[in-house]
C-alpha positions in Angstrom: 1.1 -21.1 12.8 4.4 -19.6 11.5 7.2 -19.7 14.2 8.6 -16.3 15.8 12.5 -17.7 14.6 11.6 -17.5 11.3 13.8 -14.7 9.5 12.8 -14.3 6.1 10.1 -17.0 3.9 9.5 -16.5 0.5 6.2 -17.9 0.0 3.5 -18.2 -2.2 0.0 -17.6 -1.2 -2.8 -20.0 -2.4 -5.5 -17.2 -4.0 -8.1 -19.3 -6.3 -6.4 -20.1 -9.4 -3.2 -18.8 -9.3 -0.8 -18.1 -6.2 0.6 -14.3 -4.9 4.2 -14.3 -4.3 5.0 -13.1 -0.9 7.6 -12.0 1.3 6.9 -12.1 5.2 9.6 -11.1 8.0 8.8 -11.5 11.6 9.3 -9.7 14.0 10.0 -10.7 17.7 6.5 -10.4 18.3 3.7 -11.1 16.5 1.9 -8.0 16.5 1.7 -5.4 14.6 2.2 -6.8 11.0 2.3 -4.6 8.2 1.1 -5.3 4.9 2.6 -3.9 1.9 0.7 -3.2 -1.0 2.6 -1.9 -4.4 1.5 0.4 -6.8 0.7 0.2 -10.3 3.8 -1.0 -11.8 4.6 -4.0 -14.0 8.1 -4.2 -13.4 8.4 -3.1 -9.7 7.1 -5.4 -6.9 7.3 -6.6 -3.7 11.5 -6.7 -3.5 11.3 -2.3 -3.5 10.0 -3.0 0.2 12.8 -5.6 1.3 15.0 -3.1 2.9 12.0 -1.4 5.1 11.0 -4.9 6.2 14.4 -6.1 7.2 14.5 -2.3 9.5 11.3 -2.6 10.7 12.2 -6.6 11.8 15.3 -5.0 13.7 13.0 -3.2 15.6 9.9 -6.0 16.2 7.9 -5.8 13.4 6.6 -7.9 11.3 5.8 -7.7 7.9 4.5 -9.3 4.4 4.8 -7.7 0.9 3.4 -9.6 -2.0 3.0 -9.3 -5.9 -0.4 -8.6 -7.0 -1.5 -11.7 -9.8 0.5 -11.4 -12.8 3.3 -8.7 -11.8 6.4 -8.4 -12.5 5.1 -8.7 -16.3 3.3 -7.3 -19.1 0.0 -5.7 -19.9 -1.4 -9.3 -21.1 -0.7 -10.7 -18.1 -2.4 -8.4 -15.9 -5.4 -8.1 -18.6 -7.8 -9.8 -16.4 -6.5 -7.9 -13.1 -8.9 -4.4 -12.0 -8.7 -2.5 -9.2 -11.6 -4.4 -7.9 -9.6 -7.9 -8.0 -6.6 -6.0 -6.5 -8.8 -5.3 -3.4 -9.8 -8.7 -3.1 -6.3 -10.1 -3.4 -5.6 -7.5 -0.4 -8.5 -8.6 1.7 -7.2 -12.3 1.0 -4.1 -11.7 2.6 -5.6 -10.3 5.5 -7.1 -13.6 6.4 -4.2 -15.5 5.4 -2.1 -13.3 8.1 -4.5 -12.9 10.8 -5.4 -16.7 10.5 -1.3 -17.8 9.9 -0.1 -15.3 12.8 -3.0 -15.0 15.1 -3.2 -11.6 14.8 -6.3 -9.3 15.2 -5.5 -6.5 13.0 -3.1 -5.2 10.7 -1.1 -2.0 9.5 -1.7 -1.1 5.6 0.9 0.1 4.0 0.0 1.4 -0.1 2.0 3.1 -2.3 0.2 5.0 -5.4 -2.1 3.0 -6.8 -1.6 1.0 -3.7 -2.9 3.6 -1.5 -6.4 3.9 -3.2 -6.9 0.2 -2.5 -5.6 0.6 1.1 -8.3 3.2 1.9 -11.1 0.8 -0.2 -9.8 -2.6 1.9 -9.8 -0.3 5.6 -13.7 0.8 4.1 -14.6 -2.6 4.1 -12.4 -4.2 6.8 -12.4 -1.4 9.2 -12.0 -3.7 12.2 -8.9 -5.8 10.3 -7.0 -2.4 10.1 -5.2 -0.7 12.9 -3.8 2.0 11.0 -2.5 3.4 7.0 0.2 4.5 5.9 -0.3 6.3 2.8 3.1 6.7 0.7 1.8 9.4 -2.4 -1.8 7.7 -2.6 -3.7 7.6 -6.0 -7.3 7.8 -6.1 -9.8 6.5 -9.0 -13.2 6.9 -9.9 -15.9 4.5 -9.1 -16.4 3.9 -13.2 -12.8 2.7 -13.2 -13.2 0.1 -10.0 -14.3 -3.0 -12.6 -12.5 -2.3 -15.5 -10.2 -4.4 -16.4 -6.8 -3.1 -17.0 -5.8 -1.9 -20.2 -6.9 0.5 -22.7 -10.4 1.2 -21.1 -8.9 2.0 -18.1 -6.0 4.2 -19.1 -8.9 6.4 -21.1 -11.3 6.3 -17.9 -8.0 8.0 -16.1 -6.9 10.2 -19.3 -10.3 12.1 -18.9 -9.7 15.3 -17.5 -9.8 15.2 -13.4 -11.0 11.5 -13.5 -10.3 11.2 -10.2 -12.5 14.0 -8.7 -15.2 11.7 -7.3 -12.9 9.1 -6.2 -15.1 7.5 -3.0 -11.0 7.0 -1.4 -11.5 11.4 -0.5 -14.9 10.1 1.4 -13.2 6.8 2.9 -10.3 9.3 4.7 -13.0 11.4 5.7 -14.7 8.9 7.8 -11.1 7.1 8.8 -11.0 8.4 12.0 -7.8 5.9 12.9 -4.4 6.9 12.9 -2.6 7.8 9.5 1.0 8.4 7.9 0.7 10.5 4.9 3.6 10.9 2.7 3.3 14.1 0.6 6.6 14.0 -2.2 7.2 17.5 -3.2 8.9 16.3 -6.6 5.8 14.2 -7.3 5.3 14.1 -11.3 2.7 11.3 -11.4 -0.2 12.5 -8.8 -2.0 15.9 -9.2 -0.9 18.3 -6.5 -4.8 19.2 -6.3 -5.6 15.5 -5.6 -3.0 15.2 -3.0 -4.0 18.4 -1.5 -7.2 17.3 -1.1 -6.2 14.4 0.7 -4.1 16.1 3.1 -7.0 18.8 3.7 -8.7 15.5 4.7 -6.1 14.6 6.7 -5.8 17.8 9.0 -9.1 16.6 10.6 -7.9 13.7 11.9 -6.2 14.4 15.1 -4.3 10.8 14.6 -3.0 11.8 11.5 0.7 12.6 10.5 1.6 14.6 6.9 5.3 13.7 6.1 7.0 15.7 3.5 9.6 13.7 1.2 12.0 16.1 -1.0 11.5 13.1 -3.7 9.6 12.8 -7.2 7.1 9.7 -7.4 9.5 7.2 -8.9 11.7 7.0 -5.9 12.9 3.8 -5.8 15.5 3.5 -7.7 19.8 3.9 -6.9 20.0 8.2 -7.1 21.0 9.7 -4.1 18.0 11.3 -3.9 16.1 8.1 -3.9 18.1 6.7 -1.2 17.8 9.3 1.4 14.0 10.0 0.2 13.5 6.6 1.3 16.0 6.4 4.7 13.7 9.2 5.6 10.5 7.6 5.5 11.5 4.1 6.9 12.1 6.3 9.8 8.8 8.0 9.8 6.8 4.7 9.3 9.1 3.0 12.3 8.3 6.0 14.5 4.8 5.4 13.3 4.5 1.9 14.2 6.0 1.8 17.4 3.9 4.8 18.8 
């Protein structure tokens, strides 16, 4: 059982064969914990959520944000990597948390692609998942789910509207749980019709909350824009948490 004095662990996460990188910061309390899931990026990882951790720790809140297998690093490396396995290294950490912390259930928090598999883990583990957090969610078709990442999968998503019978639309549907949806109006990666339709989706959950972020999709970097995008929505998902 971790101890509540811990400030920051870098740790590594036993997952079959290989290990997930992880960064957990607790909170005076154990509960909630929110879970951090990146997006689809080889070069971006866990260390774009480091600053939100260490505010939402100021406030009580735990957290963990982990590297999916073989990110940071190349296109080989994540070769074997799908969607699918992505889920599975999601639902993984669950146990690992609720079984390390003694926690019943946890807060998912996915960015793009990380989003998709956020609504595809809360599916599955309804009862594991106290709320989302949605930060400009991507959504895939069911033919993409196995496919390994590479060039069969960038041409599944290269047809045109691949991701019109993504089964994440039907997943918020039924999600009847509270929600923080982050809508960036500069967003040059997701469809405006696919994020429309999630927030349509959205506006029939009484317990969910559409955020709008004057930021395009790659916010994370040092422009000004970027920093105050961000600010904004640590503040949202704080406000979130603690209500």
């Amino acid at each position: 059982m971790c101890h509540l004095y811990t400030i920051l662990m870098d740790i590594s996460i036993s997952h079959h064969e290989h290990s997930l990188e992880a960064t957990s910061l607790i909170g005076k309390s154990q509960a909630p914990v929110v879970i951090f899931l990146c997006g689809g990026s080889l070069e971006v990882g866990k260390e774009r959520f480091l600053d939100w951790q260490t505010k939402l720790q100021e406030v009580g809140v735990s957290s963990v944000a982990f590297n999916y297998s073989g990110v940071p690093g190349t296109k080989e490396t994540i070769s074997s990597s799908s969607l699918a396995s992505r889920t599975s290294e999601v639902s993984f950490v669950i146990d690992w948390v609720k079984r390390e912390w003694g926690v019943t259930s946890v807060t998912l928090c996915g960015v793009s692609m990380g989003g998709h598999i956020a609504l595809t883990v809360a599916s599955q583990r309804g009862v594991d998942v106290a709320s989302l957090i949605l930060l400009a969610p991507a959504a895939y078709t069911e033919a993409a789910e196995m496919v390994p990442f590479g060039d069969d999968f960038t041409a599944i998503l290269q047809r045109k509207d691949s991701w019109v019978d993504s089964s994440s639309f039907d997943r918020l549907a039924k999600w009847s749980k509270p929600v923080l949806f982050f809508k960036l109006e500069q967003d040059e990666v997701i469809p405006i019709a696919l994020t429309e339709r999630y927030i349509s989706l959205c506006a029939k959950n009484s317990q969910a909350h559409v955020v709008h972020i004057d930021a395009p999709h790659q916010c994370w970097g040092s422009e000004q824009v970027s920093v105050q995008a961000r600010r904004l929505m640590i503040e949202a998902i704080t406000d979130f948490i603690k209500s």
